[in-house]
CHARMM internal coordinates of N, CA and C (Angstrom, degrees):
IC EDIT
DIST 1 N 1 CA 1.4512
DIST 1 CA 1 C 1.5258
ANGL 1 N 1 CA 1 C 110.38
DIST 1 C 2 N 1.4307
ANGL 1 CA 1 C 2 N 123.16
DIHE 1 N 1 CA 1 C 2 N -28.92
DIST 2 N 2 CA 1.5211
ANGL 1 C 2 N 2 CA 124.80
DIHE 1 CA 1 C 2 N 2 CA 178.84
DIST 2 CA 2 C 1.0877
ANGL 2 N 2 CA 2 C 115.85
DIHE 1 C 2 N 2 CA 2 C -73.73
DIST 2 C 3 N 1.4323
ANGL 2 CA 2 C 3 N 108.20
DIHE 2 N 2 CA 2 C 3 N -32.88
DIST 3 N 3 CA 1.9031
ANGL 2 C 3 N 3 CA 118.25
DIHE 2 CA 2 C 3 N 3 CA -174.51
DIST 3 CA 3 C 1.5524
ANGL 3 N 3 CA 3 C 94.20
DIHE 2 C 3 N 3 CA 3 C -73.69
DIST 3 C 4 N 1.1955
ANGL 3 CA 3 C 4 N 140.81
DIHE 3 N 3 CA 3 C 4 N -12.10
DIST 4 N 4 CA 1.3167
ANGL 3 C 4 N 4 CA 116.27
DIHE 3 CA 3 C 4 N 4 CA -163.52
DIST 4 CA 4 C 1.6763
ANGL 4 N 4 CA 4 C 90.67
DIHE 3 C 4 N 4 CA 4 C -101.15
DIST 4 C 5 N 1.5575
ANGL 4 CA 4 C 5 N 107.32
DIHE 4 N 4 CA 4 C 5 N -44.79
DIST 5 N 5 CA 1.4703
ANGL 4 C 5 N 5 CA 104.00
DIHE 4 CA 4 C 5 N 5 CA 176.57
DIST 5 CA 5 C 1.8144
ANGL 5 N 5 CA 5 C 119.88
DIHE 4 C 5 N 5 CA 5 C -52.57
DIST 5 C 6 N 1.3621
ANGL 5 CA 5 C 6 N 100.01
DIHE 5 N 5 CA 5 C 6 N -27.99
DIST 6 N 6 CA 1.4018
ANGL 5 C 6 N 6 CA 117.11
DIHE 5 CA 5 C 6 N 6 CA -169.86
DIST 6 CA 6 C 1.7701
ANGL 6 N 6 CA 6 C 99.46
DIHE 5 C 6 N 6 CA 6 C -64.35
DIST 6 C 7 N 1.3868
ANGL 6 CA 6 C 7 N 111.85
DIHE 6 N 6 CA 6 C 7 N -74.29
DIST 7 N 7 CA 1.0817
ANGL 6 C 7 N 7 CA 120.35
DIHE 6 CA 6 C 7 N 7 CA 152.65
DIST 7 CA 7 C 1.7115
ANGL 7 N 7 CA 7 C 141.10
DIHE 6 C 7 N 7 CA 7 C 1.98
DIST 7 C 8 N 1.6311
ANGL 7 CA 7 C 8 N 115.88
DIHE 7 N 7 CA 7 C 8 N -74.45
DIST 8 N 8 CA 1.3804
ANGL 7 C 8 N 8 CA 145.51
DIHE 7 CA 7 C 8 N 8 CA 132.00
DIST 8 CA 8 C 1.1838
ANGL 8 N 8 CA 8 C 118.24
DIHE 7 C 8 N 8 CA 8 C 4.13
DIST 8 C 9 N 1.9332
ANGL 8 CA 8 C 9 N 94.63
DIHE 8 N 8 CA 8 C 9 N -79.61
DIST 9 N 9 CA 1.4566
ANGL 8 C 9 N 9 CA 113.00
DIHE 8 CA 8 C 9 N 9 CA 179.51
DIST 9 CA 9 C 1.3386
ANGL 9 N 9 CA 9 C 111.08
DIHE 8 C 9 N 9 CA 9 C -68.95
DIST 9 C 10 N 1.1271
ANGL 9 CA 9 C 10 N 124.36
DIHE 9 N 9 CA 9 C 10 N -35.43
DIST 10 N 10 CA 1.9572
ANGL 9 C 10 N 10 CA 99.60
DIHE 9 CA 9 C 10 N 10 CA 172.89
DIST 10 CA 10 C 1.4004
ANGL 10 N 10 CA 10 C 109.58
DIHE 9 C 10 N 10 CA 10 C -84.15
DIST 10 C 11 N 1.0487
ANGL 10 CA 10 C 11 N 126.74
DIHE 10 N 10 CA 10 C 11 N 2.46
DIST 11 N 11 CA 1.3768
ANGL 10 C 11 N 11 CA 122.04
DIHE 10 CA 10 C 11 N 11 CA -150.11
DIST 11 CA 11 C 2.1084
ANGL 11 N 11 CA 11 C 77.28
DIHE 10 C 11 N 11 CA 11 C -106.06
DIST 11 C 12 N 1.2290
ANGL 11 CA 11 C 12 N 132.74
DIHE 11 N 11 CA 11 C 12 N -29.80
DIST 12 N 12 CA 1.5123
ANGL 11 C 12 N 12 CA 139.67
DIHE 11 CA 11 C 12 N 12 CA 176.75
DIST 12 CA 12 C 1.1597
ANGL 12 N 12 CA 12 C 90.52
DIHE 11 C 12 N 12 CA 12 C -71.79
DIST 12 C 13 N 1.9833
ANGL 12 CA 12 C 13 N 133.04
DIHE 12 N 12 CA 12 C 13 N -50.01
DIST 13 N 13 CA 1.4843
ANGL 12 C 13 N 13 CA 124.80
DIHE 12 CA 12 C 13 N 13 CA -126.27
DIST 13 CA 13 C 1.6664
ANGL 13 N 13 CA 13 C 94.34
DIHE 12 C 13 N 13 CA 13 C -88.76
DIST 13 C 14 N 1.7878
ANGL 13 CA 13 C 14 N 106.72
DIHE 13 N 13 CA 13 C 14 N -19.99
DIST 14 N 14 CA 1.3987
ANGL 13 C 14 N 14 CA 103.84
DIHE 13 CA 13 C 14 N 14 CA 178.29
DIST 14 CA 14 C 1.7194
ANGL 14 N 14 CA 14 C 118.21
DIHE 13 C 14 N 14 CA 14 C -96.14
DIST 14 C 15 N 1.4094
ANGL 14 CA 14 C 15 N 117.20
DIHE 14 N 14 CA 14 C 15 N -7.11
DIST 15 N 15 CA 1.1609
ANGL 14 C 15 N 15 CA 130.24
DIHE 14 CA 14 C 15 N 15 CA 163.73
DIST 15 CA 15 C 1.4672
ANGL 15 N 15 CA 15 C 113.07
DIHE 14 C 15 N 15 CA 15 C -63.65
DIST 15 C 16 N 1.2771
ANGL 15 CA 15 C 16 N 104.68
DIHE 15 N 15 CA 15 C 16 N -34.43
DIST 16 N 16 CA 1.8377
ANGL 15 C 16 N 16 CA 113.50
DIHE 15 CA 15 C 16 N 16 CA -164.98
DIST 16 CA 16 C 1.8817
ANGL 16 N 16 CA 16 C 90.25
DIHE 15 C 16 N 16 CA 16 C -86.46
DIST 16 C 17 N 1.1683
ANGL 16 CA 16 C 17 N 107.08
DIHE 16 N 16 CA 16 C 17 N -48.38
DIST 17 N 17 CA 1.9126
ANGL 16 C 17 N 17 CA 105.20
DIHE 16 CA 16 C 17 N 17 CA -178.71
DIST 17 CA 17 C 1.7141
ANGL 17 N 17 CA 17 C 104.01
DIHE 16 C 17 N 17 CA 17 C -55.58
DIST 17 C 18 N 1.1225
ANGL 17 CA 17 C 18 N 115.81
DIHE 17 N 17 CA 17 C 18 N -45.35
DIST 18 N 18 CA 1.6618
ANGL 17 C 18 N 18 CA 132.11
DIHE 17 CA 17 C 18 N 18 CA 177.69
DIST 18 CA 18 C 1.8518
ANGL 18 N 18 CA 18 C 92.35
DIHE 17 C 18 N 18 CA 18 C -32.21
DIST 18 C 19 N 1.4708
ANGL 18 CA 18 C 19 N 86.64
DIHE 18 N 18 CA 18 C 19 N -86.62
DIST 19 N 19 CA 1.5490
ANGL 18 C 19 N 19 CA 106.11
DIHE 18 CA 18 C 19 N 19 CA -176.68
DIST 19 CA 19 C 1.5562
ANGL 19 N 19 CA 19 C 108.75
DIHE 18 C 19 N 19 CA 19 C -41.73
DIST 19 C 20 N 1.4437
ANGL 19 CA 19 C 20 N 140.44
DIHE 19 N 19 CA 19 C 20 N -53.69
DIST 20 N 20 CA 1.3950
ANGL 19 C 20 N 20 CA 127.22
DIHE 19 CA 19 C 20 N 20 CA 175.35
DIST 20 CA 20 C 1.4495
ANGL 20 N 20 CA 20 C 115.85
DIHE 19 C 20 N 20 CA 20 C -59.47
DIST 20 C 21 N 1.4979
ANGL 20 CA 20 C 21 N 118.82
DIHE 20 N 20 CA 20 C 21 N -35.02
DIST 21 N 21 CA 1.3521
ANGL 20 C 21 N 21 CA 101.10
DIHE 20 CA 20 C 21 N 21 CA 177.16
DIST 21 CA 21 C 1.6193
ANGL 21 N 21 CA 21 C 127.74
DIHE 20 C 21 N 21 CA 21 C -77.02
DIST 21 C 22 N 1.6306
ANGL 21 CA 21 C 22 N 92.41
DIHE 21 N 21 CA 21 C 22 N -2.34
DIST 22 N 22 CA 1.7993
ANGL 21 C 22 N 22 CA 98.31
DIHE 21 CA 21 C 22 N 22 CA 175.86
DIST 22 CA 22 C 1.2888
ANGL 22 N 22 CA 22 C 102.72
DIHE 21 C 22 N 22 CA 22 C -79.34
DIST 22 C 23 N 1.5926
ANGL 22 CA 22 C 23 N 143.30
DIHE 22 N 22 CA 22 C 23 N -29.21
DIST 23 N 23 CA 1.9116
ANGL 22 C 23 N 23 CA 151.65
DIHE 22 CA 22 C 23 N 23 CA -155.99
DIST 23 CA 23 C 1.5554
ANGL 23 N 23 CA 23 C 81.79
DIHE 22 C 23 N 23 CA 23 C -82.77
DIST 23 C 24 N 1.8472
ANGL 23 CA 23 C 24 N 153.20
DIHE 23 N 23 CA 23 C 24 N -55.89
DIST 24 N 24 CA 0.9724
ANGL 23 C 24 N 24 CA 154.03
DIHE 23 CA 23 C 24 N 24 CA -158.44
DIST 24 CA 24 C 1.3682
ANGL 24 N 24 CA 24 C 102.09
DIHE 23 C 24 N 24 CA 24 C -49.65
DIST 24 C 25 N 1.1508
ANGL 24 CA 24 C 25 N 111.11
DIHE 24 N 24 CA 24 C 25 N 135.36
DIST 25 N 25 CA 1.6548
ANGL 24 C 25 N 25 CA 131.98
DIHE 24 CA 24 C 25 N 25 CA -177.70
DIST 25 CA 25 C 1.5590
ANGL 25 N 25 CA 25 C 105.16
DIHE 24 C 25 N 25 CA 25 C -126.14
DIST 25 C 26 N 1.8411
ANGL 25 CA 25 C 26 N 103.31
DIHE 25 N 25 CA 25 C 26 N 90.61
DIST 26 N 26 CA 1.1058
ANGL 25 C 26 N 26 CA 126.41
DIHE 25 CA 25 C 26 N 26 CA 164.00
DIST 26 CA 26 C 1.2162
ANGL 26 N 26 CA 26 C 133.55
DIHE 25 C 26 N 26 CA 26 C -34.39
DIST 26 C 27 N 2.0072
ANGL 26 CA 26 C 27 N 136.41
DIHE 26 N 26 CA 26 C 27 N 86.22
DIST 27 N 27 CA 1.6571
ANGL 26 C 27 N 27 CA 104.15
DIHE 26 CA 26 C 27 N 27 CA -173.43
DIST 27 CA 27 C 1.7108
ANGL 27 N 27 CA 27 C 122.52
DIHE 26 C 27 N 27 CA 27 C -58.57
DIST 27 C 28 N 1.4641
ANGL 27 CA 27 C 28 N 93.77
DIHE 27 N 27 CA 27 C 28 N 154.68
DIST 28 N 28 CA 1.4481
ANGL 27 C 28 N 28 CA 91.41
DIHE 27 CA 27 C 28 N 28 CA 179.91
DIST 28 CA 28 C 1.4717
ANGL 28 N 28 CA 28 C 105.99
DIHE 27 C 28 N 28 CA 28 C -72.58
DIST 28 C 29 N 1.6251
ANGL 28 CA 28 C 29 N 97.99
DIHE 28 N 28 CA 28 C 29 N 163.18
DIST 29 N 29 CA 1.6966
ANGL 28 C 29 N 29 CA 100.71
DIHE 28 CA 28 C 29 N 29 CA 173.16
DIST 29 CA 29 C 1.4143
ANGL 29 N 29 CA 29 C 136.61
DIHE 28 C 29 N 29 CA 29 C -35.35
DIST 29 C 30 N 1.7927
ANGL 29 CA 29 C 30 N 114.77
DIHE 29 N 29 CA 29 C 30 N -38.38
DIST 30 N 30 CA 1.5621
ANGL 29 C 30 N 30 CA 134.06
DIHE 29 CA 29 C 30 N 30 CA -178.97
DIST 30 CA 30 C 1.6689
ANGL 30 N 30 CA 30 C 119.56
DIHE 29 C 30 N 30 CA 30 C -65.62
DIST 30 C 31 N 1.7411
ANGL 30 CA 30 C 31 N 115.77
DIHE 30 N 30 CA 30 C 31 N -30.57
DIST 31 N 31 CA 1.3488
ANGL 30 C 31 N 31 CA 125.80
DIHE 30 CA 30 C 31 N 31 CA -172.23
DIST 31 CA 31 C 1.5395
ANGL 31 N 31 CA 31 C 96.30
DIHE 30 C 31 N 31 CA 31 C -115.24
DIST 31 C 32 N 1.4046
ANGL 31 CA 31 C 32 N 134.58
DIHE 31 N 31 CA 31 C 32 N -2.39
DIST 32 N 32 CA 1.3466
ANGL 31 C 32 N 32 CA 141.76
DIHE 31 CA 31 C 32 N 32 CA 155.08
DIST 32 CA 32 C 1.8806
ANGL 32 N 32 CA 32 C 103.45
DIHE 31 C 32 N 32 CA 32 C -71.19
DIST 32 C 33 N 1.3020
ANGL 32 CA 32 C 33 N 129.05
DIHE 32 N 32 CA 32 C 33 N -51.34
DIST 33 N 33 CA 0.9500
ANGL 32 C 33 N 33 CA 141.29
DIHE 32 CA 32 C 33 N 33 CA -137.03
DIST 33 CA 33 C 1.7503
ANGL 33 N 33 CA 33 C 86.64
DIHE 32 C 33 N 33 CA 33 C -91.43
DIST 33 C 34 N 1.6750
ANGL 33 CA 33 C 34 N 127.28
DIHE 33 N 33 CA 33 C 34 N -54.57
DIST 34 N 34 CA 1.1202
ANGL 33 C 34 N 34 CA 148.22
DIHE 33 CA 33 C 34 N 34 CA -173.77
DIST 34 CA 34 C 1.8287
ANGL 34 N 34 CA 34 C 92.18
DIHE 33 C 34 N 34 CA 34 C -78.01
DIST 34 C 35 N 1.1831
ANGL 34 CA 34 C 35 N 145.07
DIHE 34 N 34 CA 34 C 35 N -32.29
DIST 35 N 35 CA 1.6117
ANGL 34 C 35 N 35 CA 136.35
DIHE 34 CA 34 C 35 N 35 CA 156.56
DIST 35 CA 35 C 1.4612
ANGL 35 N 35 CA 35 C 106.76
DIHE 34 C 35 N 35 CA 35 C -67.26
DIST 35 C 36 N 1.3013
ANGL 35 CA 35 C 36 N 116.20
DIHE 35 N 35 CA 35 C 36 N -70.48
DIST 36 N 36 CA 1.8858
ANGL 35 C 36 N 36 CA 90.52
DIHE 35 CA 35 C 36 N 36 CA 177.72
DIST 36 CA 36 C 1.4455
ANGL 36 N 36 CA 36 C 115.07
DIHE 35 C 36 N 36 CA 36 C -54.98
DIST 36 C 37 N 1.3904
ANGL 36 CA 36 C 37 N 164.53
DIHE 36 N 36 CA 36 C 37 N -47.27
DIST 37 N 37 CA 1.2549
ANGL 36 C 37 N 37 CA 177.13
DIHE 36 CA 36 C 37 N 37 CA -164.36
DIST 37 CA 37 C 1.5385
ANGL 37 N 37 CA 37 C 87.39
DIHE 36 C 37 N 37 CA 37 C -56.51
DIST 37 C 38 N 1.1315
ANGL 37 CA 37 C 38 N 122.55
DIHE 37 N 37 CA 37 C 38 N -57.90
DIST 38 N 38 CA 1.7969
ANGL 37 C 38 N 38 CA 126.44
DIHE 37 CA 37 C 38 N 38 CA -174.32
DIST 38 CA 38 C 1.2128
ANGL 38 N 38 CA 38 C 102.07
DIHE 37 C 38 N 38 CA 38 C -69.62
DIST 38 C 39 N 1.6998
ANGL 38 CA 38 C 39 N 136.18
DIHE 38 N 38 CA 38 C 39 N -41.23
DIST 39 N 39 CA 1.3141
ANGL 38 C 39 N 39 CA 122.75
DIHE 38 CA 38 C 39 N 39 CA -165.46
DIST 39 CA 39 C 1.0944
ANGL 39 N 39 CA 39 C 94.75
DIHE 38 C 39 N 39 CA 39 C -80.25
DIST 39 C 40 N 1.6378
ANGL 39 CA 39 C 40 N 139.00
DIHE 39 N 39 CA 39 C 40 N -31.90
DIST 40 N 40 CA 1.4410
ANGL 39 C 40 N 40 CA 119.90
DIHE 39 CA 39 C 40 N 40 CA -145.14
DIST 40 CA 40 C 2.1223
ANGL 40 N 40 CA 40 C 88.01
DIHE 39 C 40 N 40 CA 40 C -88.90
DIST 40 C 41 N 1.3207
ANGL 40 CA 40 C 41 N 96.44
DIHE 40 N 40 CA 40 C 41 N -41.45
DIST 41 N 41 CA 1.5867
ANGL 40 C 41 N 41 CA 91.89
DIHE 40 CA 40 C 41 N 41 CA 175.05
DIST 41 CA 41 C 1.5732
ANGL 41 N 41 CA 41 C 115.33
DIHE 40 C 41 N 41 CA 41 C -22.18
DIST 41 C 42 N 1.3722
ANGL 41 CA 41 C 42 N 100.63
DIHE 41 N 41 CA 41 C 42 N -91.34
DIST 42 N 42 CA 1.6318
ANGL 41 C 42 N 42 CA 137.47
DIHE 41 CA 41 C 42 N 42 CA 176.26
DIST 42 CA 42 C 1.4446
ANGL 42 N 42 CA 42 C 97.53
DIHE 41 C 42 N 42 CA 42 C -28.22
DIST 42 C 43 N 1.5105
ANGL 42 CA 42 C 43 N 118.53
DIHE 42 N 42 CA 42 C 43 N -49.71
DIST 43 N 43 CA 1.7837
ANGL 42 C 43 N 43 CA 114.73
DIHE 42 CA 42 C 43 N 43 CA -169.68
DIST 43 CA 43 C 1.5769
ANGL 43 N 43 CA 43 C 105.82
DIHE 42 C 43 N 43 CA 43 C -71.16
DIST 43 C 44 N 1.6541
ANGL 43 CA 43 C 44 N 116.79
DIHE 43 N 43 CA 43 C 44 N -27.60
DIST 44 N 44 CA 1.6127
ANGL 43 C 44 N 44 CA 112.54
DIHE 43 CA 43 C 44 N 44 CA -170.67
DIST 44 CA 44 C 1.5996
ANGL 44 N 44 CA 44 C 115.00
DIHE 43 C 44 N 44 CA 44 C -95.42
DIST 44 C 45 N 1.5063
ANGL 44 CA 44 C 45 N 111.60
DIHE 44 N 44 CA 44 C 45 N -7.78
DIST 45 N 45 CA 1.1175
ANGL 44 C 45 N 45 CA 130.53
DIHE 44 CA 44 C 45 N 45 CA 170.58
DIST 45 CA 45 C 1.4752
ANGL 45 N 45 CA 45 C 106.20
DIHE 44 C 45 N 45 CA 45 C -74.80
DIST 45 C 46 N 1.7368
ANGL 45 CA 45 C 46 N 125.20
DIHE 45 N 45 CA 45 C 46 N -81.59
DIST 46 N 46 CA 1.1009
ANGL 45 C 46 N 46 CA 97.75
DIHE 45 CA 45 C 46 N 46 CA 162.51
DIST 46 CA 46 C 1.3451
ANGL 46 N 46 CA 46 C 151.81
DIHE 45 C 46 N 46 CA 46 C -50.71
DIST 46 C 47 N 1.9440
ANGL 46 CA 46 C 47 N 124.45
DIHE 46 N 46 CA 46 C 47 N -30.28
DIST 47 N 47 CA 1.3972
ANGL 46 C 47 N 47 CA 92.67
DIHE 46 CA 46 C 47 N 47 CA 154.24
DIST 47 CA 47 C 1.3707
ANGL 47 N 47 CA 47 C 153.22
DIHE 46 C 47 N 47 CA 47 C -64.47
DIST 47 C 48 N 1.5864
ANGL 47 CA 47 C 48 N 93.50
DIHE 47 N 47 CA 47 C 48 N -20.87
DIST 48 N 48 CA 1.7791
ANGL 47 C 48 N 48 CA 96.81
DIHE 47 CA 47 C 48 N 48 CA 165.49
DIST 48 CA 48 C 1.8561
ANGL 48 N 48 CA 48 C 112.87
DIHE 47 C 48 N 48 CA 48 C -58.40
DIST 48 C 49 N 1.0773
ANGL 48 CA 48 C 49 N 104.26
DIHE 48 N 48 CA 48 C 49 N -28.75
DIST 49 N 49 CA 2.1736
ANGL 48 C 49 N 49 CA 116.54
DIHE 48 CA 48 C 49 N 49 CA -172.76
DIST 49 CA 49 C 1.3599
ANGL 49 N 49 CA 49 C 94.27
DIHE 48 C 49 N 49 CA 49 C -63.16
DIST 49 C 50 N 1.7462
ANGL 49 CA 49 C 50 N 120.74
DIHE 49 N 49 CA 49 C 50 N -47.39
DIST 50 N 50 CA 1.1917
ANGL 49 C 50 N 50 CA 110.15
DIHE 49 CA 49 C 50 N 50 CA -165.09
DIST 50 CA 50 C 1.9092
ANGL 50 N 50 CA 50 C 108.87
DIHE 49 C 50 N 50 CA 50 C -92.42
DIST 50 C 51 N 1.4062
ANGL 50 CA 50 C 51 N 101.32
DIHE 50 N 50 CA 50 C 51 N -22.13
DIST 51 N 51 CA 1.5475
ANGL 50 C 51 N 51 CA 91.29
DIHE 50 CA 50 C 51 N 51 CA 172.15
DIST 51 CA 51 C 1.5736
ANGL 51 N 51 CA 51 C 125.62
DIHE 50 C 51 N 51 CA 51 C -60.82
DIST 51 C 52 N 1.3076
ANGL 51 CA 51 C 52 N 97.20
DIHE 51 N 51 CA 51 C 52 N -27.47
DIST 52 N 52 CA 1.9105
ANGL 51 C 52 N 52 CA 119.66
DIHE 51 CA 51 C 52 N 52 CA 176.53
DIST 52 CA 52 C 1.0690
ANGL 52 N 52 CA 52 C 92.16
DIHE 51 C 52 N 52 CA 52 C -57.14
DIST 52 C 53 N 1.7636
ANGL 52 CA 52 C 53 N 135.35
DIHE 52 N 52 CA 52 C 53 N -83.10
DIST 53 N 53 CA 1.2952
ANGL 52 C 53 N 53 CA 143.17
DIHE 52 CA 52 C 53 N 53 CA -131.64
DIST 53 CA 53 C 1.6535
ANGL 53 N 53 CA 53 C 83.72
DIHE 52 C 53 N 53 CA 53 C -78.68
DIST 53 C 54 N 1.2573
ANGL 53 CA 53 C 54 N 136.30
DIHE 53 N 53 CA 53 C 54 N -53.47
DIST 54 N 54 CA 0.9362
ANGL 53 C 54 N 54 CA 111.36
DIHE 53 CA 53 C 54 N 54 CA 177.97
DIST 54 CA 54 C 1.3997
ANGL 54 N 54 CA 54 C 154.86
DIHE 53 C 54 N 54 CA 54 C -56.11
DIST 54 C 55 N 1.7409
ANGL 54 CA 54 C 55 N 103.35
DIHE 54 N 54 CA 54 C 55 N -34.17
DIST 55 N 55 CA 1.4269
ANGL 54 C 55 N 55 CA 117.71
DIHE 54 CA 54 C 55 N 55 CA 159.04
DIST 55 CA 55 C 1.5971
ANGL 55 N 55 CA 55 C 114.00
DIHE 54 C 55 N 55 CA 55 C -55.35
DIST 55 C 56 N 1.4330
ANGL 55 CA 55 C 56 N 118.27
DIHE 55 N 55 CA 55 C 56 N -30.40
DIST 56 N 56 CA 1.7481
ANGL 55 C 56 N 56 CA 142.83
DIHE 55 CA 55 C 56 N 56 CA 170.81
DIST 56 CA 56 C 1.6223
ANGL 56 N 56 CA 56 C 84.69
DIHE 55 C 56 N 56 CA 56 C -28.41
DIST 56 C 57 N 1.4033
ANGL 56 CA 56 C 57 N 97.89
DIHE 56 N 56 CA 56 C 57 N -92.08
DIST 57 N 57 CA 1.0751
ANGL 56 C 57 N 57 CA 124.88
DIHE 56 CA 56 C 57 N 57 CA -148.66
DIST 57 CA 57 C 1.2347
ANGL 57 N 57 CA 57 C 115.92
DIHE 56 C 57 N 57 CA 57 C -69.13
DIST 57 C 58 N 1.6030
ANGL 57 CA 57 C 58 N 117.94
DIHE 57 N 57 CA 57 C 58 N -21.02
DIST 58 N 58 CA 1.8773
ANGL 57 C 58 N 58 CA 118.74
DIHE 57 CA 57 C 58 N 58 CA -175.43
DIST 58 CA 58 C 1.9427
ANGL 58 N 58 CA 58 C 81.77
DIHE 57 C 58 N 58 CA 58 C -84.36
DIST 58 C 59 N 0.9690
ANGL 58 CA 58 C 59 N 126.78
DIHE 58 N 58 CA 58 C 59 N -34.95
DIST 59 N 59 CA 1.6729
ANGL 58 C 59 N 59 CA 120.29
DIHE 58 CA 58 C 59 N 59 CA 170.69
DIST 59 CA 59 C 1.2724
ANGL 59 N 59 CA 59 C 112.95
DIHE 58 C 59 N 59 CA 59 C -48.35
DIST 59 C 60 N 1.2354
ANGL 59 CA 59 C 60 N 111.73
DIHE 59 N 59 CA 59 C 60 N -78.54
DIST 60 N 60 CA 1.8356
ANGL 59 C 60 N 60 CA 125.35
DIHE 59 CA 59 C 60 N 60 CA 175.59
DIST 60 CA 60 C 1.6835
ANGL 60 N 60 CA 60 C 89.13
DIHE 59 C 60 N 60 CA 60 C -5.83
DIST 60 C 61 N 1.9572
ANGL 60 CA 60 C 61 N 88.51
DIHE 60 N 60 CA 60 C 61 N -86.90
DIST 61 N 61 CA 1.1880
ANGL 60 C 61 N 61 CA 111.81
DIHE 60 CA 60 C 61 N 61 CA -147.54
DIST 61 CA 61 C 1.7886
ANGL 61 N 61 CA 61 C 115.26
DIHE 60 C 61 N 61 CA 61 C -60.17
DIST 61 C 62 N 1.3872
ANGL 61 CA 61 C 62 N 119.84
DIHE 61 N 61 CA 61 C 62 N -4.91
DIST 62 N 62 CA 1.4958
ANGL 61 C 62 N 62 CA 121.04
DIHE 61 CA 61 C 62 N 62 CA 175.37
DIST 62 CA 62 C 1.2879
ANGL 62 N 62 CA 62 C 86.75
DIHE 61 C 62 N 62 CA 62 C -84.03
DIST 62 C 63 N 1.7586
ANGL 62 CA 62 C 63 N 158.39
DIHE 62 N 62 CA 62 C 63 N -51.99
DIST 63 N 63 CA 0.8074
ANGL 62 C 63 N 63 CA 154.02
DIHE 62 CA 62 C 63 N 63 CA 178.49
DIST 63 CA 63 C 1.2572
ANGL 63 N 63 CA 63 C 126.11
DIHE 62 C 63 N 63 CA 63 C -45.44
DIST 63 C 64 N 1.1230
ANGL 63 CA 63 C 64 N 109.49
DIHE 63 N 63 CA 63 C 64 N -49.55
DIST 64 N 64 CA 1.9571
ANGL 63 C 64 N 64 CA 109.37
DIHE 63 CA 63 C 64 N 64 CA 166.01
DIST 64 CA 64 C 1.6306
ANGL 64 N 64 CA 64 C 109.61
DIHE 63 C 64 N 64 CA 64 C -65.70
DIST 64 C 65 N 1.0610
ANGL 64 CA 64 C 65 N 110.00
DIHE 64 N 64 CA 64 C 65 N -25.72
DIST 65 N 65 CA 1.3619
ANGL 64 C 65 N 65 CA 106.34
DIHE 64 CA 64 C 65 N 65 CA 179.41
DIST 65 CA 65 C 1.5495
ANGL 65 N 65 CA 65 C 128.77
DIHE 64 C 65 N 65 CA 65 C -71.18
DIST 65 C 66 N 1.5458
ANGL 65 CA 65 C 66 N 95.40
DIHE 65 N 65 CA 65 C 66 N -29.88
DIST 66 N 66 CA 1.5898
ANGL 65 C 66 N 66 CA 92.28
DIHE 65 CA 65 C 66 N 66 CA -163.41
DIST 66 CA 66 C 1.6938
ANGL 66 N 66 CA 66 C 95.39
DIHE 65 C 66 N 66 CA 66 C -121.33
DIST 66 C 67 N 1.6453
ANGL 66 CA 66 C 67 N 103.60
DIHE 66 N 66 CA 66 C 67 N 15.26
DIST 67 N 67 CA 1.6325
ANGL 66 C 67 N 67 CA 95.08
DIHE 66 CA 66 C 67 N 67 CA 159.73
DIST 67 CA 67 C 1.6272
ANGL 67 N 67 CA 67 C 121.66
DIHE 66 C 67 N 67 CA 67 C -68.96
DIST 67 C 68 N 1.4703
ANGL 67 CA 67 C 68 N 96.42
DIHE 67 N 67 CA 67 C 68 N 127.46
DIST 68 N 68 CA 1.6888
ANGL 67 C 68 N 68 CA 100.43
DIHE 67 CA 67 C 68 N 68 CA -163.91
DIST 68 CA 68 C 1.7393
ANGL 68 N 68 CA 68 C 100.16
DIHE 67 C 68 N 68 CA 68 C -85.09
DIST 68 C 69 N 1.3278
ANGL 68 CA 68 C 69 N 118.09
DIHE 68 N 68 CA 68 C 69 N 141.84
DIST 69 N 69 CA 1.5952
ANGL 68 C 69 N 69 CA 103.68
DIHE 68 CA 68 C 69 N 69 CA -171.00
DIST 69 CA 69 C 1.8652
ANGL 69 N 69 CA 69 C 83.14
DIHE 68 C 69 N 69 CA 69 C -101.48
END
COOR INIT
IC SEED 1 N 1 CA 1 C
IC BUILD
């Protein structure tokens, strides 16, 4: 008697996922195309920001190091 209820209930839980993925409002190709174009921007911008600050700082810090007193 549980297996059938068991059953049921996924057999609703994937009917109900069915139905949410039909309400999703797909972007079209043109504002998909202009969202990746912005992420990849923004992502190569900051790693170059952080490769800077980092070369910054592996500099700095070889410098404090090998100041001879």
């Amino acid at each position: 008697m549980a297996e059938k209820a068991e059953k049921s209930s996924k057999k609703s839980w994937f009917d109900g996922l069915k139905a949410e993925f039909k309400k999703i409002i797909w972007p079209d190709r043109k504002s998909l195309v202009k969202q990746t174009g912005a992420v990849v921007a923004v992502s190569i911008v900051l790693g170059v920001m952080i490769a800077v600050l980092d070369f910054i700082f592996q500099y700095g810090i070889d410098i404090l190091v090998n100041i001879s007193f």
